[in-house]
C-alpha positions in Angstrom: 45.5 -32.5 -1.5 48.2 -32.8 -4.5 51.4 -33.0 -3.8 52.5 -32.3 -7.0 51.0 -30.3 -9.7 51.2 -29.1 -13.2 51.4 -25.1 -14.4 49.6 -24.1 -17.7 50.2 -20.2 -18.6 49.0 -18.3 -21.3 50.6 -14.8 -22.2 51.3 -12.5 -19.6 50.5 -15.1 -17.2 54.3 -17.2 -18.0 55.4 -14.4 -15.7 53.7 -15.6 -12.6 54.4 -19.2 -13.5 58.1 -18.7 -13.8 57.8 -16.9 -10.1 55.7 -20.3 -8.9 58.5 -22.7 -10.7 61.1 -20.8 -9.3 60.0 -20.3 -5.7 58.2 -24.1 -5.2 60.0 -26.3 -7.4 59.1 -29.2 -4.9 55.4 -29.0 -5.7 55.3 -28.2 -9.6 55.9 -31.5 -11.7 55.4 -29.5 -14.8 55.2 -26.2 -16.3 53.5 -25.3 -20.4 54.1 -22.2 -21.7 51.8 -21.6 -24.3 52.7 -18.3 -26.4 53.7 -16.8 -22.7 55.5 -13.7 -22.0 59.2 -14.4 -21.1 61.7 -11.7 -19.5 63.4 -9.9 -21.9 67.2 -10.5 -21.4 68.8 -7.7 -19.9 65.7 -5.9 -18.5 66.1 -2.7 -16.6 64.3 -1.4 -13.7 61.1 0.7 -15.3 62.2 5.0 -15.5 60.4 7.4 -15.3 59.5 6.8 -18.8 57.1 4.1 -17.9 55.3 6.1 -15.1 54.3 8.7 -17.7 53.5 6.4 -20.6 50.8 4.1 -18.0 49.9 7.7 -16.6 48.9 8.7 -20.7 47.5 5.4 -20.8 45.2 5.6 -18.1 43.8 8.6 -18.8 43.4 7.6 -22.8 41.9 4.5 -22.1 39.6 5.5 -19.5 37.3 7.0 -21.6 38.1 4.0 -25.0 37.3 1.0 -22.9 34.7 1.7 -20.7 31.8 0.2 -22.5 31.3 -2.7 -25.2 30.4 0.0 -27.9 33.7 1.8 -27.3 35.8 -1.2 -27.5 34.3 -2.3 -30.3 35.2 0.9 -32.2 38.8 0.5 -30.3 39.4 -2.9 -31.3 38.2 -1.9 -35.1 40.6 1.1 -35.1 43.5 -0.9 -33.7 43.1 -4.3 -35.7 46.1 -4.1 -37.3 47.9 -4.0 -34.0 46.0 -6.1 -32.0 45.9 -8.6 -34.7 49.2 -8.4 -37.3 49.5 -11.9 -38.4 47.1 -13.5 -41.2 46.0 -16.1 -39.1 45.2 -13.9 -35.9 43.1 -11.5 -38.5 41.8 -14.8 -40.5 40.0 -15.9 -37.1 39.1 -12.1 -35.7 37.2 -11.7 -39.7 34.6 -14.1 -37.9 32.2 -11.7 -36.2 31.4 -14.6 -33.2 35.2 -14.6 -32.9 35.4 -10.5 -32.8 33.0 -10.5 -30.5 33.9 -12.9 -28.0 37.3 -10.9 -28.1 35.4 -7.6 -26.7 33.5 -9.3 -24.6 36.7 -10.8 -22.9 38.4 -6.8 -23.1 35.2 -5.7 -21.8 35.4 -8.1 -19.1 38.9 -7.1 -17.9 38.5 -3.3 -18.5 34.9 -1.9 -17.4 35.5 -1.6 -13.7 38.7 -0.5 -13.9 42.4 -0.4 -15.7 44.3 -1.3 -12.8 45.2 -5.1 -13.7 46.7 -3.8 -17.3 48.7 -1.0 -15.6 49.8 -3.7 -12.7 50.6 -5.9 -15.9 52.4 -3.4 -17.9 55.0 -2.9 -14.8 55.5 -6.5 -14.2 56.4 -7.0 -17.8 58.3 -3.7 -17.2 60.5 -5.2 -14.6 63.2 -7.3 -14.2 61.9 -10.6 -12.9 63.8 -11.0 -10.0 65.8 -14.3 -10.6 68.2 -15.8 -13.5 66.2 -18.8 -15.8 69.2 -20.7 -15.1 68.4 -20.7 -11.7 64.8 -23.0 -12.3 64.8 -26.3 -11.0 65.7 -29.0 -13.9 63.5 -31.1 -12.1 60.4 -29.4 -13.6 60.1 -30.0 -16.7 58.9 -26.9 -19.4 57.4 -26.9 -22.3 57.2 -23.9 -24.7 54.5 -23.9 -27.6 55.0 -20.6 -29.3 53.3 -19.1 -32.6 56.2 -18.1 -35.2 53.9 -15.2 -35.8 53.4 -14.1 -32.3 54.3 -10.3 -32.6 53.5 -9.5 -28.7 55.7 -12.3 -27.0 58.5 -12.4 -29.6 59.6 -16.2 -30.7 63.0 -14.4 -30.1 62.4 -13.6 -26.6 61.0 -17.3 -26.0 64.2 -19.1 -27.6 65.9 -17.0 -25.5 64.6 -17.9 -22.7 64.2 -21.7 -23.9 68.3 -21.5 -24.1 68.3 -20.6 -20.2 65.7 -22.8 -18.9 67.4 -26.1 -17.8 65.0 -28.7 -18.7 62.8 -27.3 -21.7 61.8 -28.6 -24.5 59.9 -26.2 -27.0 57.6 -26.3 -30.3 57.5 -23.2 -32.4 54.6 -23.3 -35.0 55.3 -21.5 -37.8 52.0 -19.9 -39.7 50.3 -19.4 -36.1 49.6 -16.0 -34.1 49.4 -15.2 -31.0 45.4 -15.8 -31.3 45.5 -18.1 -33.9 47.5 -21.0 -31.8 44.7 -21.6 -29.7 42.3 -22.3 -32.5 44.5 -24.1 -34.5 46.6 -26.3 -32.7 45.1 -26.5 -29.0 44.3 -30.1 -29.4 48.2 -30.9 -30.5 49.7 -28.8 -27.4 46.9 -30.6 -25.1 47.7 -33.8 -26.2 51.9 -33.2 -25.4 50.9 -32.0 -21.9 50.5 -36.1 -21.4 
C-alpha cells in the first residue's frame, strides 16, 4: 500500500481533490489541477434559485440527452457554448473529435441526470473550508487554459493566491478542451 500519493483533477473534479488535500494532507504528496473548477470567492449557500433552475433542467434535458442522436443535435445547437474558444471549436470541427465528445455525454447522461444535478449543487456551494487552510506541505500545481470560459483563469488565480504552496501555468491560446490536446505532454512532463 502507498503511503503517499499524488492527486490529478480535471474540471469539476478539483472540487473533490481540494476536499481530499484538505482532509488527508498526510497521505497526498501532490496535487495537479488541470483546467479544474475552483470555489468562487465569496460563495453563498444555493436559494431557492438553484432548486428551480436544476428542477427546469431536469425536466429539459430529460428528453435532449437521452440518446446519441439527441445529443448529437444538442451538442450542434449548443456549440458555441459548449465550445467558445478557437482552439476548443478548431479540435471539436474534427468529426472523430465531435464524436468522441457525445459518446463521453452519452456516457454520463443515458441512465440518468443525477451526477450533473449532484455536480451543479456542489459547484453551487460553498466548499466548506478556506484555501488558506491547505497543507503547504502538498504541493499544487495549476495548468489552466487562458481561454477556459467554464472554470474562469480569474477564479483559478484566485484561488492560486490562497493556496499556500502553488505554483501555476496559464496557457494562453488554449480552451478548456483544447489544453488536453495541445499541451498534455508539457503538463505530464512537470508532474515529475
Amino acid at each position: 500500500m502507498f503511503k503517499t500519493f499524488t492527486l490529478s483533477a480535471i474540471g469539476g473534479g478539483g472540487y473533490h481533490a481540494l476536499a481530499c488535500v484538505y482532509k488527508i494532507p498526510p497521505r497526498i504528496a501532490a496535487y495537479h489541477a488541470m483546467n479544474a473548477a475552483f470555489p468562487k470567492p465569496g460563495q453563498k449557500p444555493p436559494g431557492i434559485g438553484l432548486k428551480i433552475r436544476i428542477s427546469l433542467l431536469r425536466s429539459y434535458f430529460a428528453s435532449k440527452l437521452k440518446t446519441k442522436e439527441t445529443i448529437t443535435s444538442f451538442v450542434k445547437k449548443q456549440e458555441s457554448k459548449l465550445f467558445p474558444s478557437e482552439p476548443d471549436k478548431k479540435i471539436f470541427a474534427d468529426a472523430t473529435m465531435f464524436q468522441y465528445y457525445v459518446d463521453l455525454m452519452y456516457e454520463a447522461c443515458h441512465r440518468s441526470l443525477a451526477g450533473f444535478i449532484t455536480d451543479a449543487k456542489v459547484f453551487n456551494s460553498p466548499i466548506g473550508f478556506s484555501l488558506k487552510e491547505l497543507s503547504p506541505s502538498v504541493k499544487v500545481t495549476i495548468h489552466h487554459g487562458e481561454l477556459n470560459m467554464t472554470d474562469t483563469p480569474a477564479v483559478a488565480r484566485a484561488s492560486q493566491a490562497q493556496l499556500p504552496n502553488c505554483e501555476a501555468t496559464y496557457f494562453p491560446n488554449e480552451g478548456i478542451f483544447s489544453i488536453f490536446m495541445n499541451r498534455l505532454d508539457e503538463i505530464l512532463d512537470s508532474f515529475k
